[in-house]
MDTraj code that builds the backbone (N, CA, C; nanometers):
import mdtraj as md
import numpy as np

residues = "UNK UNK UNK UNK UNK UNK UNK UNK UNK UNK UNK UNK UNK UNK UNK UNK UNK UNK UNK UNK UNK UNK UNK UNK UNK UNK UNK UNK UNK UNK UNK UNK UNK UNK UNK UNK UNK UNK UNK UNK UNK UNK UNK UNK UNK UNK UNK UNK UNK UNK UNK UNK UNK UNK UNK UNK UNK UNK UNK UNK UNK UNK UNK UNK UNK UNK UNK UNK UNK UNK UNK UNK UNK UNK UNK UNK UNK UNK UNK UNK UNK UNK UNK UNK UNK UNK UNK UNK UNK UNK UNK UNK UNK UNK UNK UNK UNK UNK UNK UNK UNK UNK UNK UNK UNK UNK UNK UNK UNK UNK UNK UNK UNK UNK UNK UNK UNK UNK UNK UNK UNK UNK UNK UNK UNK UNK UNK UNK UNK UNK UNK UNK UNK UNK UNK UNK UNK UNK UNK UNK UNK UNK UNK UNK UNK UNK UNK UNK UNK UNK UNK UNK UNK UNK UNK UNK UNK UNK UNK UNK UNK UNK UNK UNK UNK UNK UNK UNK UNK UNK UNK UNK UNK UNK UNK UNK UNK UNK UNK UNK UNK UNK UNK UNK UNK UNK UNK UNK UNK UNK UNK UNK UNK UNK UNK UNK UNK UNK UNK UNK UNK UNK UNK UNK UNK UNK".split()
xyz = np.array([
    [9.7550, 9.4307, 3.0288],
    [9.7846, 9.4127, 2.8874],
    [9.9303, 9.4520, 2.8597],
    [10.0294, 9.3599, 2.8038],
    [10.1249, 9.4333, 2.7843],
    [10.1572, 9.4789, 2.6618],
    [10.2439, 9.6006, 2.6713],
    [10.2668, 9.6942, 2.5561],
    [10.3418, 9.6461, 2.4258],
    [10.3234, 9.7006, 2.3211],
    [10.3622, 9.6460, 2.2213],
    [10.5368, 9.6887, 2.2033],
    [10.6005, 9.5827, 2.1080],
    [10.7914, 9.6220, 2.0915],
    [10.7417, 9.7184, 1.9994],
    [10.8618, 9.8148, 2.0370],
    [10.8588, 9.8878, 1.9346],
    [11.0085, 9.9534, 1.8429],
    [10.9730, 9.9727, 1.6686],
    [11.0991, 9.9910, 1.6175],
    [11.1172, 10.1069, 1.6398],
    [11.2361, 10.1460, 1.5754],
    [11.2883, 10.3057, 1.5490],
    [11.1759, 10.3764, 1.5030],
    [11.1248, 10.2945, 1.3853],
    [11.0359, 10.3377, 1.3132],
    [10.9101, 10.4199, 1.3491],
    [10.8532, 10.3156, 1.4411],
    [10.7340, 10.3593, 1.5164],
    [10.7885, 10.4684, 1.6428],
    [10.9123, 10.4813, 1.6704],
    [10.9585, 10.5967, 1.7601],
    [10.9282, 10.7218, 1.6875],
    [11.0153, 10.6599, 1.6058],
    [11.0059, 10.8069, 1.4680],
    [10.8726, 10.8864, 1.4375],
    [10.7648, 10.8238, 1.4560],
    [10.6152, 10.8228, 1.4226],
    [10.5794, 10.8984, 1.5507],
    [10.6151, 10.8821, 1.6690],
    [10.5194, 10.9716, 1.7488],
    [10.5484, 11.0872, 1.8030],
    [10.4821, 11.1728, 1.8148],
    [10.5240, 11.2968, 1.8427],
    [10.5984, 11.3075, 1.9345],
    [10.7187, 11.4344, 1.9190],
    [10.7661, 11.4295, 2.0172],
    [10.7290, 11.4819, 2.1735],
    [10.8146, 11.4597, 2.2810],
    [10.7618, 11.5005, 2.3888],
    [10.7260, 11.6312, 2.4460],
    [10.6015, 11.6995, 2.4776],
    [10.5886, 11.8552, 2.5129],
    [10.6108, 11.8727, 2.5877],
    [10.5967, 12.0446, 2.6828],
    [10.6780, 12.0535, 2.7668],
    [10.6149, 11.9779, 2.8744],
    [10.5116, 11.9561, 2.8831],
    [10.4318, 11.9045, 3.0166],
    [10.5265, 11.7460, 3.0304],
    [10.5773, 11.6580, 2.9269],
    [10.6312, 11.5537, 2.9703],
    [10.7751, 11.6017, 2.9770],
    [10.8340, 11.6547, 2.9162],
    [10.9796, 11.6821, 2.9787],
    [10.9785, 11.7416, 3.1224],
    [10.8806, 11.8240, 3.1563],
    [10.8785, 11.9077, 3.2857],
    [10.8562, 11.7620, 3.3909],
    [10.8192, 11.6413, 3.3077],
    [10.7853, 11.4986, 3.4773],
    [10.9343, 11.5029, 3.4581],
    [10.9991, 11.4944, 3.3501],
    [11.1279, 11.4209, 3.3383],
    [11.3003, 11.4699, 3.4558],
    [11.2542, 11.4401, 3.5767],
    [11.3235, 11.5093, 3.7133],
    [11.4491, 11.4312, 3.7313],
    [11.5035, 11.3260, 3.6406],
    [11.6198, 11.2600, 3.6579],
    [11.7373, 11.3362, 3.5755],
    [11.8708, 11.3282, 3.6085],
    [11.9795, 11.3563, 3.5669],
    [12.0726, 11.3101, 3.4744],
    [12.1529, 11.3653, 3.3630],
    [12.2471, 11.2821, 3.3079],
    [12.3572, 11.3190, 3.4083],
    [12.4740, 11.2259, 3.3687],
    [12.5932, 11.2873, 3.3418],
    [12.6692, 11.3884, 3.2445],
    [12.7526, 11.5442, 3.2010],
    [12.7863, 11.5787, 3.1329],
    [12.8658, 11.4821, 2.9796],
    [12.8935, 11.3755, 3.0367],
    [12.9884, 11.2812, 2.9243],
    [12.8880, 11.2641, 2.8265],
    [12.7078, 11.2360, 2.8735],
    [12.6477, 11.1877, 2.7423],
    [12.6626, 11.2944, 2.6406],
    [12.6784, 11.4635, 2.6858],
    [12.6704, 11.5286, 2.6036],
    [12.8061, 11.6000, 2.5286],
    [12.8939, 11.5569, 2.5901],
    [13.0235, 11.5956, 2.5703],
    [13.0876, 11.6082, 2.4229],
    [13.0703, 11.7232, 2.3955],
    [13.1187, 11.8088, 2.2865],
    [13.0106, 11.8332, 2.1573],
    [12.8883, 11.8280, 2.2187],
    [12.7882, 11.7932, 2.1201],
    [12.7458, 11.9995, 2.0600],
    [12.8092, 12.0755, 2.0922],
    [12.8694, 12.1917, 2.0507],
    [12.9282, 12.1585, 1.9129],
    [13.0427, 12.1675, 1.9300],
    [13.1774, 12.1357, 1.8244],
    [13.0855, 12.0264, 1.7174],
    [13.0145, 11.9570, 1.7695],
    [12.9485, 11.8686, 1.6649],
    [12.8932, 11.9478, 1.5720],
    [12.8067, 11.9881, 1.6407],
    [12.6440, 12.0892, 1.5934],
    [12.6950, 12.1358, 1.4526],
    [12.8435, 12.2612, 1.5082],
    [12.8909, 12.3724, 1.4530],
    [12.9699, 12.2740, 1.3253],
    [12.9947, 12.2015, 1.3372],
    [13.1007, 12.0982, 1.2280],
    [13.0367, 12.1235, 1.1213],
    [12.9067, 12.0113, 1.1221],
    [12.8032, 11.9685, 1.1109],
    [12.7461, 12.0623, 1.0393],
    [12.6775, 12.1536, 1.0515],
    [12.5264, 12.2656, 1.0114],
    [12.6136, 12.3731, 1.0310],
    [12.7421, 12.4371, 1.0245],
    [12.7888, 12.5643, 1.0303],
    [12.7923, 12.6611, 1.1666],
    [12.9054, 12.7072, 1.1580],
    [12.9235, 12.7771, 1.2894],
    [12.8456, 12.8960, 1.3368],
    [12.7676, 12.8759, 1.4275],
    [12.6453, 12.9735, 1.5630],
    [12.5584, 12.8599, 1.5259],
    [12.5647, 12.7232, 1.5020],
    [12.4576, 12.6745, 1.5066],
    [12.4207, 12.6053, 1.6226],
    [12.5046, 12.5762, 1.7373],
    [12.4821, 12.5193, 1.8307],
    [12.4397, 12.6484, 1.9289],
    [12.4715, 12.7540, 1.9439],
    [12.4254, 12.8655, 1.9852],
    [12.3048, 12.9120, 1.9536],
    [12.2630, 12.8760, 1.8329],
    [12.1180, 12.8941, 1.7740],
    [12.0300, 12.8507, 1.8587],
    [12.0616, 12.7136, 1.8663],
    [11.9841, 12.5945, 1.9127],
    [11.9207, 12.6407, 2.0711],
    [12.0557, 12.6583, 2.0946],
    [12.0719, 12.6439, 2.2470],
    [11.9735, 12.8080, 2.3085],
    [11.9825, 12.8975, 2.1972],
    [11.8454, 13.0394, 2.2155],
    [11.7318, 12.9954, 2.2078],
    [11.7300, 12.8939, 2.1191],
    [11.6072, 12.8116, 2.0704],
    [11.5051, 12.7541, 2.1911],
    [11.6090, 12.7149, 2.2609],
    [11.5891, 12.6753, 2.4432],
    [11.5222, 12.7244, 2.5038],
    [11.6386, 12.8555, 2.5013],
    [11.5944, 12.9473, 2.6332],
    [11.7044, 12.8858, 2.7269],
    [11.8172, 12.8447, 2.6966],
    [11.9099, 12.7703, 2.8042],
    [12.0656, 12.8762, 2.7801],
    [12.1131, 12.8785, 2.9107],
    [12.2103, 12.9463, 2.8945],
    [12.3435, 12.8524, 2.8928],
    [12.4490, 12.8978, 2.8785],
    [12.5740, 12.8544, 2.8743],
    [12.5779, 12.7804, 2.9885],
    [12.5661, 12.8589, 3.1054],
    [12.5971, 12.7547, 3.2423],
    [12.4706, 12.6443, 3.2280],
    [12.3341, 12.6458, 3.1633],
    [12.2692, 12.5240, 3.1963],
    [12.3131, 12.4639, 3.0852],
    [12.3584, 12.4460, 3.0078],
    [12.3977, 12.3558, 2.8715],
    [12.5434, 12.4257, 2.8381],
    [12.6621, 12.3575, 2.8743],
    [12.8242, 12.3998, 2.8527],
    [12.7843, 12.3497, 2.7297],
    [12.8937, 12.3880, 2.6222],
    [12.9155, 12.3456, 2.4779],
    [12.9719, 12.2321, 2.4876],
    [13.1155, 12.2033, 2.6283],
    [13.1406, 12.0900, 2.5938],
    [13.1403, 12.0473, 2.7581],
    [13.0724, 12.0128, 2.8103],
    [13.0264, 11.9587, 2.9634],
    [13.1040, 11.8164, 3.0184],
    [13.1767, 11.8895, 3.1300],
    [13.2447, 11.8117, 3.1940],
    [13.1642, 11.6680, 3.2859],
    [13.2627, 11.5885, 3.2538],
    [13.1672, 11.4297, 3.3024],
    [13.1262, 11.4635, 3.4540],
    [13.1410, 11.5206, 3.5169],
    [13.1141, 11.5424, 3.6575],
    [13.0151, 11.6334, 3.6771],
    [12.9758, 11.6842, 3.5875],
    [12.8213, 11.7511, 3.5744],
    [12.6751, 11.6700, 3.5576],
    [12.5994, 11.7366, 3.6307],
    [12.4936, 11.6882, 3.6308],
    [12.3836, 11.7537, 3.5238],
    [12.3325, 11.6889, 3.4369],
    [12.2540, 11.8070, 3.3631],
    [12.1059, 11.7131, 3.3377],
    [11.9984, 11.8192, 3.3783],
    [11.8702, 11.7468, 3.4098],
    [11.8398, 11.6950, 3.2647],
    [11.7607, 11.5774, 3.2464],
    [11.7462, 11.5027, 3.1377],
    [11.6481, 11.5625, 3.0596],
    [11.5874, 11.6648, 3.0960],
    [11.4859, 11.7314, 3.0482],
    [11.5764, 11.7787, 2.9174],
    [11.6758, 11.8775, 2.9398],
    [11.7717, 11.9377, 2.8990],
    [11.8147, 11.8844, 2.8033],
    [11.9158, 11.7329, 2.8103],
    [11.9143, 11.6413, 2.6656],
    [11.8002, 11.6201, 2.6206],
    [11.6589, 11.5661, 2.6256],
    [11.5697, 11.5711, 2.5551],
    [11.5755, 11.6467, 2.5032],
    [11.5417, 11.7334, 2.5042],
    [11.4960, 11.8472, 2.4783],
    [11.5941, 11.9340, 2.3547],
    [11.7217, 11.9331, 2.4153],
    [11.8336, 11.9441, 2.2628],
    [11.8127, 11.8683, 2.1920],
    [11.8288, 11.7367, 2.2147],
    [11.8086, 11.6286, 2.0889],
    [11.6930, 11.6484, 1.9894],
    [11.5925, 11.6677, 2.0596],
    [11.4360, 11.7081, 1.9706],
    [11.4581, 11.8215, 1.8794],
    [11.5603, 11.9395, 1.9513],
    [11.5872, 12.0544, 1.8885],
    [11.6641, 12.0203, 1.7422],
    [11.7725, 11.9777, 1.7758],
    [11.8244, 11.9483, 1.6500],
    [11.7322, 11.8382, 1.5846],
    [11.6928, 11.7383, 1.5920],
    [11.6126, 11.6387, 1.5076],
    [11.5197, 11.7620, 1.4259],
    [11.4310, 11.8435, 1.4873],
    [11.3509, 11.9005, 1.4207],
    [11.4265, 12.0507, 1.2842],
    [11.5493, 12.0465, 1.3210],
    [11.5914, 12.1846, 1.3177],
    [11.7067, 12.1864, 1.2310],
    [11.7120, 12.0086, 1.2305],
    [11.8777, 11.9724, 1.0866],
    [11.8572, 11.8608, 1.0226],
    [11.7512, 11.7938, 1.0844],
    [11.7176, 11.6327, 0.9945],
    [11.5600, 11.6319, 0.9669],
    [11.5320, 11.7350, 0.9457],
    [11.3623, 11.7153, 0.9005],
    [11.2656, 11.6491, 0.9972],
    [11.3070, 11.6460, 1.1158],
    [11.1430, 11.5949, 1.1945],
    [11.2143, 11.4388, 1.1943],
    [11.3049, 11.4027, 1.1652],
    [11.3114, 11.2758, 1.1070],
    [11.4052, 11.1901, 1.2234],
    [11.3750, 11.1842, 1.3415],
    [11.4850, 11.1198, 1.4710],
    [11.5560, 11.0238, 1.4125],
    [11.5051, 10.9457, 1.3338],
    [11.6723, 10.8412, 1.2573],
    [11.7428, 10.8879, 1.2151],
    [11.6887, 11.0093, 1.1228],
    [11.8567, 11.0430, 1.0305],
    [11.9213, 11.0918, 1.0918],
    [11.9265, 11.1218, 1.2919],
    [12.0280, 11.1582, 1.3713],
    [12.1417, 11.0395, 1.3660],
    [12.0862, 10.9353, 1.3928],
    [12.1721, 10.8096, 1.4324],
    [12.3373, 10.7610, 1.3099],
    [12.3398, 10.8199, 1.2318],
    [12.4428, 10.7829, 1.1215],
    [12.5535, 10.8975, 1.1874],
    [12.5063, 11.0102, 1.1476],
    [12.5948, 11.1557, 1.2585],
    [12.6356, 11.1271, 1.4198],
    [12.5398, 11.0743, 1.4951],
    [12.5665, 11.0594, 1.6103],
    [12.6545, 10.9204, 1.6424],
    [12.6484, 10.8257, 1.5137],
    [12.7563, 10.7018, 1.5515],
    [12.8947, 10.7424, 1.5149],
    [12.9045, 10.8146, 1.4288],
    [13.0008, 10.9116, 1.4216],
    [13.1121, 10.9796, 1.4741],
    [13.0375, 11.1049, 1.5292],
    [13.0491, 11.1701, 1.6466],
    [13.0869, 11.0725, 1.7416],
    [13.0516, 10.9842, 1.7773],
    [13.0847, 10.8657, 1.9295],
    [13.1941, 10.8621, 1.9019],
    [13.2595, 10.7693, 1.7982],
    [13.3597, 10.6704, 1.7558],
    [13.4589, 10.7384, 1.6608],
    [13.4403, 10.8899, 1.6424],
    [13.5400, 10.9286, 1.5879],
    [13.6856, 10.9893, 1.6500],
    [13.7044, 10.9225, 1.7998],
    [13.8037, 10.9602, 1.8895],
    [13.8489, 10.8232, 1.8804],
    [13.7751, 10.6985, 1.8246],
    [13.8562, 10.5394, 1.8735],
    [13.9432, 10.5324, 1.7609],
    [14.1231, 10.4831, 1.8056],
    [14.1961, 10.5024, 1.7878],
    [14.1902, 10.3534, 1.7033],
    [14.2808, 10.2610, 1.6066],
    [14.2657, 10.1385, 1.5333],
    [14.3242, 10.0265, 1.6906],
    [14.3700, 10.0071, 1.7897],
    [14.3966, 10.0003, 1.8840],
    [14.2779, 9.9541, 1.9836],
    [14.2146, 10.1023, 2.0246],
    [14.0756, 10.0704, 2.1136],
    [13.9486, 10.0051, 1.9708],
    [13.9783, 10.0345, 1.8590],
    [13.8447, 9.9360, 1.8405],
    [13.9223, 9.8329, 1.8021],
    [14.0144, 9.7595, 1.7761],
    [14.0708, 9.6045, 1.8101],
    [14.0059, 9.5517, 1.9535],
    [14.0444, 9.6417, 2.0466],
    [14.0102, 9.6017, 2.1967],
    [13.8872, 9.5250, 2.2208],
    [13.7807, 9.6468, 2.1273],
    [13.6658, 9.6728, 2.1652],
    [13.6003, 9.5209, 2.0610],
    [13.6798, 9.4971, 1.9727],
    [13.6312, 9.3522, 1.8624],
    [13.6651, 9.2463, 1.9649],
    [13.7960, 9.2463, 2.0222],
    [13.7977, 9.1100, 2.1044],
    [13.7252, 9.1289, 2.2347],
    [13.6455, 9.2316, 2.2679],
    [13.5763, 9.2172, 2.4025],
    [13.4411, 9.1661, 2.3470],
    [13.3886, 9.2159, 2.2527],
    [13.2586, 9.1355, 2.1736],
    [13.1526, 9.1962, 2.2683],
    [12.9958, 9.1904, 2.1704],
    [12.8896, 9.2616, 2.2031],
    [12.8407, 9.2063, 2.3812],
    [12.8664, 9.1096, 2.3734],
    [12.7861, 9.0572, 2.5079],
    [12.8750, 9.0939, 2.6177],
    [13.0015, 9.0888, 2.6311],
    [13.0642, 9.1301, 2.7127],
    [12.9923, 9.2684, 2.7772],
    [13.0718, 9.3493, 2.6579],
    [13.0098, 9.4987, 2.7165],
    [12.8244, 9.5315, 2.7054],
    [12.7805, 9.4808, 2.7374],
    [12.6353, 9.4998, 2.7492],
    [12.6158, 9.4247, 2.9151],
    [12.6886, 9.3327, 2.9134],
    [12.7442, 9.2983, 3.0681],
    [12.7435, 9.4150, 3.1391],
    [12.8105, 9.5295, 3.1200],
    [12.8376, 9.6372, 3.2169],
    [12.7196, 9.7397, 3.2174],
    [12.5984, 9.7274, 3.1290],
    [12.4825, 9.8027, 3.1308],
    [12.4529, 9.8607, 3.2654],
    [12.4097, 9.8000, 3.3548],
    [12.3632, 9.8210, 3.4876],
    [12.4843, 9.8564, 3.5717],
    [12.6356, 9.8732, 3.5425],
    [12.7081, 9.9419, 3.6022],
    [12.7019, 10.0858, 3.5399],
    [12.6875, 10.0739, 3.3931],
    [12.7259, 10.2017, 3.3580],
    [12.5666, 10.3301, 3.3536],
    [12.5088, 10.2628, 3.3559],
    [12.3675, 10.3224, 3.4092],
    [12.4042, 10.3283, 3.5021],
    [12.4275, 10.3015, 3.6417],
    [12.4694, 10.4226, 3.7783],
    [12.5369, 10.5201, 3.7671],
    [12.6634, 10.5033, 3.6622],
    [12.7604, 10.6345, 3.6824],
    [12.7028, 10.7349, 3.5911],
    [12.5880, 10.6704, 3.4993],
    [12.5680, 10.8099, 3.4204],
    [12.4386, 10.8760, 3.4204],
    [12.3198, 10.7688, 3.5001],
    [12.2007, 10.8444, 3.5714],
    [12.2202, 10.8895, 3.7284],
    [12.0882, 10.9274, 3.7479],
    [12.1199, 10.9987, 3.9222],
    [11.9893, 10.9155, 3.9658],
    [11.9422, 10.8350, 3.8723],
    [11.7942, 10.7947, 3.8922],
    [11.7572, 10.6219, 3.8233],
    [11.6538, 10.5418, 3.8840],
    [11.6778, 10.4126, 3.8685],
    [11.7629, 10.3315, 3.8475],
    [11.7504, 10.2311, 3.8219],
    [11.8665, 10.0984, 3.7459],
    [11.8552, 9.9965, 3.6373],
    [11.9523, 9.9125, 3.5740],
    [11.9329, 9.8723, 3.4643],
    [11.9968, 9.6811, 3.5300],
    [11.8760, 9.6465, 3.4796],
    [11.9336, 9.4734, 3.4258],
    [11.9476, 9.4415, 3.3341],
    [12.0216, 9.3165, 3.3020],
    [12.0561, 9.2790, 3.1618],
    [12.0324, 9.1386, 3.1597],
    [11.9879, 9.0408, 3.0862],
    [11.9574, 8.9113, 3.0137],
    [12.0366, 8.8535, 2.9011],
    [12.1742, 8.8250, 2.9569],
    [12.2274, 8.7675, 2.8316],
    [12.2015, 8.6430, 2.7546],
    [12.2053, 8.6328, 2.6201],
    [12.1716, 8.5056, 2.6098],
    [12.2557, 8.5275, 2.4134],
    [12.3193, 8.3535, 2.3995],
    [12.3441, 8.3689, 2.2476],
    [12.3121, 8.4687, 2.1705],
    [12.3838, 8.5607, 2.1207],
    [12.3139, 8.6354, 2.0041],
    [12.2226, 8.7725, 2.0549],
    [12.1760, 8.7139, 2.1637],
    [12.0678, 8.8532, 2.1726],
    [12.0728, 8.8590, 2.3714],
    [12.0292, 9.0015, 2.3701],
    [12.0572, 9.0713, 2.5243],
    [11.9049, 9.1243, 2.5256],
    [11.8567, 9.1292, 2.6322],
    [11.7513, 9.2051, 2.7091],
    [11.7736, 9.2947, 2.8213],
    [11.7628, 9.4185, 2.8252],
    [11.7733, 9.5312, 2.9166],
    [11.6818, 9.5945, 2.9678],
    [11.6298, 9.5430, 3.1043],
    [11.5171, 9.6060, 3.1709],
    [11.5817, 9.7731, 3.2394],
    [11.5255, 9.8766, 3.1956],
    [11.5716, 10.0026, 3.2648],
    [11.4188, 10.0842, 3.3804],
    [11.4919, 10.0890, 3.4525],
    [11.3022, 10.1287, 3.5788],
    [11.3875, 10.2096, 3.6569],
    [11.2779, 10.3575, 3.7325],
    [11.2793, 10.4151, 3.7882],
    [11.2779, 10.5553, 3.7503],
    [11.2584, 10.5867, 3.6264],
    [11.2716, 10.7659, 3.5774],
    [11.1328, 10.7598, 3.4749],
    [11.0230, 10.8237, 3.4818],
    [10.9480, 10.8568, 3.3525],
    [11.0531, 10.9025, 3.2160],
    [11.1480, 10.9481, 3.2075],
    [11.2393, 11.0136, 3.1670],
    [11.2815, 10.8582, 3.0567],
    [11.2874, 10.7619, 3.0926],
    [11.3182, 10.6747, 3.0368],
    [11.1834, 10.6261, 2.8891],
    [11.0958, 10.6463, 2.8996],
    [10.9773, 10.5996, 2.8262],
    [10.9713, 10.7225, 2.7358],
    [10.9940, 10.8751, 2.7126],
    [11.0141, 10.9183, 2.5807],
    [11.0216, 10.8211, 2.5107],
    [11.0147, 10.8690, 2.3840],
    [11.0423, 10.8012, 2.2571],
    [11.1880, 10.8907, 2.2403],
    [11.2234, 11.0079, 2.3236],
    [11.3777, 11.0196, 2.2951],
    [11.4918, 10.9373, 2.3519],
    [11.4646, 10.8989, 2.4373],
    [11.6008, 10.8181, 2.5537],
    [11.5326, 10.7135, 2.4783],
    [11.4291, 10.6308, 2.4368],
    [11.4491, 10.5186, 2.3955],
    [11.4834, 10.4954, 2.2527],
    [11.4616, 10.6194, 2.2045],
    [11.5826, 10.6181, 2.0229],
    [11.7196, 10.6149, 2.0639],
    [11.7768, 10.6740, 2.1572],
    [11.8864, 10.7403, 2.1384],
    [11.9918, 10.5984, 2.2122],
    [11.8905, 10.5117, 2.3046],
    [11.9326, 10.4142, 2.3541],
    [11.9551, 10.2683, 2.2495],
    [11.8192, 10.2905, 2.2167],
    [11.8998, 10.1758, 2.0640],
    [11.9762, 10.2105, 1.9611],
    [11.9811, 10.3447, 1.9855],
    [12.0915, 10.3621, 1.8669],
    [12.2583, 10.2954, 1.9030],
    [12.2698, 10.3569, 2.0471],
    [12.3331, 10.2571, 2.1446],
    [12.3654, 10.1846, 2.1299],
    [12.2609, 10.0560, 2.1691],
    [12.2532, 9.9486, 2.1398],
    [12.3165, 9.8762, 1.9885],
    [12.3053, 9.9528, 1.8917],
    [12.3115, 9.8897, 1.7418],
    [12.4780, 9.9746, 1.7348],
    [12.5079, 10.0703, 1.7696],
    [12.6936, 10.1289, 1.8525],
    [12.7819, 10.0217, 1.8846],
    [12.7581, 9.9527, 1.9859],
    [12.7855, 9.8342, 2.0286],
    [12.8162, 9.7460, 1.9172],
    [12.6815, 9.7441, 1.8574],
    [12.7241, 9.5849, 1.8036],
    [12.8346, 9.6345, 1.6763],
    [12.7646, 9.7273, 1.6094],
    [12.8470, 9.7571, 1.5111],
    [13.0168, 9.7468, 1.5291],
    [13.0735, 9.8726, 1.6507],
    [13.1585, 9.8550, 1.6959],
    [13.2869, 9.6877, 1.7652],
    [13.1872, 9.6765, 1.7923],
    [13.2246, 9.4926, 1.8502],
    [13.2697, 9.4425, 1.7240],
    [13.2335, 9.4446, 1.5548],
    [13.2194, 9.3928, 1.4462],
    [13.0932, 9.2882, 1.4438],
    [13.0278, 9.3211, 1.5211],
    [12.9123, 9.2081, 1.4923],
    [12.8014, 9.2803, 1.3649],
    [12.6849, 9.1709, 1.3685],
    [12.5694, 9.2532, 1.2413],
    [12.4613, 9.2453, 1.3109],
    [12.4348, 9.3578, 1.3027],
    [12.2744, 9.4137, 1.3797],
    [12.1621, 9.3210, 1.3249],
    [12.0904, 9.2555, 1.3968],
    [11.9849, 9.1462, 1.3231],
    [11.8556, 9.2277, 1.3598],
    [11.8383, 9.2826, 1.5186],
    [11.6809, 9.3304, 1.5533],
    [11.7288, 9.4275, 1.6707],
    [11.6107, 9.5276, 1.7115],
    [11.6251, 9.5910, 1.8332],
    [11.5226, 9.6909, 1.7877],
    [11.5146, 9.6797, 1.9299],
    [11.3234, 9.6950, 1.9842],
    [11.3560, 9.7888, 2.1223],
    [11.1890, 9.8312, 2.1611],
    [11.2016, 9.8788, 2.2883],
    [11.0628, 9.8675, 2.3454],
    [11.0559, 9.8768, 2.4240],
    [10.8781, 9.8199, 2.4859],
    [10.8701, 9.9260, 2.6269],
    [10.7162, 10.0018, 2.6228],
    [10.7324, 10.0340, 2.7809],
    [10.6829, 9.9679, 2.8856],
    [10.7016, 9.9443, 2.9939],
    [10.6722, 9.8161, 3.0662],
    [10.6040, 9.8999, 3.1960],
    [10.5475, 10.0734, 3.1839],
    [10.5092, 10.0970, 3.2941],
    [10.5058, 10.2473, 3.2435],
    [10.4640, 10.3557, 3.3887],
    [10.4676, 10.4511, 3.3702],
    [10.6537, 10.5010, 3.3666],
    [10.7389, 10.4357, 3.4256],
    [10.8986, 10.4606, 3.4668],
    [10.9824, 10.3489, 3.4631],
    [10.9446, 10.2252, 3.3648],
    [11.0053, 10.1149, 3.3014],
    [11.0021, 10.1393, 3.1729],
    [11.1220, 10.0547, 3.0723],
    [11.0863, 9.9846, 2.9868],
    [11.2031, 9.8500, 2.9745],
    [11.1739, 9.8232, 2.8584],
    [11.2605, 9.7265, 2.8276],
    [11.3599, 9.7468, 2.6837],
    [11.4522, 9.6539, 2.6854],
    [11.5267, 9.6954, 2.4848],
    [11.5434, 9.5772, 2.5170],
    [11.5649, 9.5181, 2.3644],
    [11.6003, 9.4163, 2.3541],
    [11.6413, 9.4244, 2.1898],
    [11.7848, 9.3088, 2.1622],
    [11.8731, 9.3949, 2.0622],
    [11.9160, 9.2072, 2.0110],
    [11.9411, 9.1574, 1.9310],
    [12.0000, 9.0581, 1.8477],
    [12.0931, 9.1230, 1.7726],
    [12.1958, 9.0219, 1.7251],
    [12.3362, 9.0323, 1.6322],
    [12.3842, 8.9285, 1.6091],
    [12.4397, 8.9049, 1.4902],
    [12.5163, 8.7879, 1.4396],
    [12.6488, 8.7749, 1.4184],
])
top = md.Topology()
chain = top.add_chain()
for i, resn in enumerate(residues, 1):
    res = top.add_residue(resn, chain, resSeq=i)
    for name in ("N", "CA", "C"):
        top.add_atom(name, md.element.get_by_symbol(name[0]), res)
traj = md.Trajectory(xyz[None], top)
């Protein structure tokens, strides 16, 4: 039987992950996904708040740097697991109202220059590089991509870590990053799990 698409919406709706599923979750980021998400926190919700968080854990400085160098490895458990922290702890339980702050935060280093660049490279281009840039920034499975007019399909397999409902919010938020950025208009985007360590996204724009 296959699984149903699913929106933000219905992400938003299910509980988040306990420790028993973060503890399967044995794949790695790179430090860049989290890079400077400290300095955010503290901007953001007032200063010791990323320190709060991070007691909140039980994680120390060396397992979560404030601002983590791209050449670090940090188990994905770890981003889950912050992300849930703050969702529950500054946006009401509410995993979307991260996504306005966190597009933010991304794109508030692009200069009028790199997002010109980034308008004439256009959404499909860079969604092209999905399955390159999924190697340099997991330690675990791989990603295909389906281009087609208007809309992309992204098969991602090999991590349970991927089927949260956190990596797959945080991935279409991504996804809708892109387009925005590119200057395109977000039409749809979805995510489906296609297994116990698959799923799929799939994203339209006009």
């Amino acid at each position: 039987m296959t699984s149903p698409w699913l929106s933000l919406d219905d992400l938003a709706n299910e509980p988040a992950p306990n420790q028993a599923t973060l503890a399967e979750c044995a794949a790695r980021v790179r430090g860049s996904a989290l890079r400077g998400w400290a300095a955010n926190v503290d901007a953001r919700h007032g200063a010791g708040a990323a320190e709060a968080l991070r007691e909140r854990l039980g994680l120390s400085a060396d397992a979560l740097p404030a601002d983590p160098p791209a050449s670090l490895w940090i188990p994905a458990r770890v981003q889950l697991a912050l992300t849930e922290a703050i969702v529950s702890h500054h946006y009401g339980h509410d995993l979307r109202a991260l996504e306005p702050d966190l597009f933010d935060d991304t794109t508030a280093k692009l200069g009028p220059l790199s997002r010109g660049v980034l308008r004439r490279v256009g959404v499909a281009r860079l969604l092209a590089h999905a399955p390159a840039l999924h190697s340099r920034i997991w330690d675990r499975g791989s990603a295909m991509v389906n281009l087609q007019p208007g809309q992309a399909l992204i098969q991602v397999m090999g991590a349970p870590t991927f089927t949260t409902r956190t990596w797959l919010s945080l991935n279409l938020f991504a996804l809708g990053g892109i387009v925005r950025v590119t200057g395109g208009t977000l039409v749809a985007r979805q995510a489906r799990r296609d297994g116990t360590d698959a799923v799929s996204l799939r994203v339209s724009w006009a």
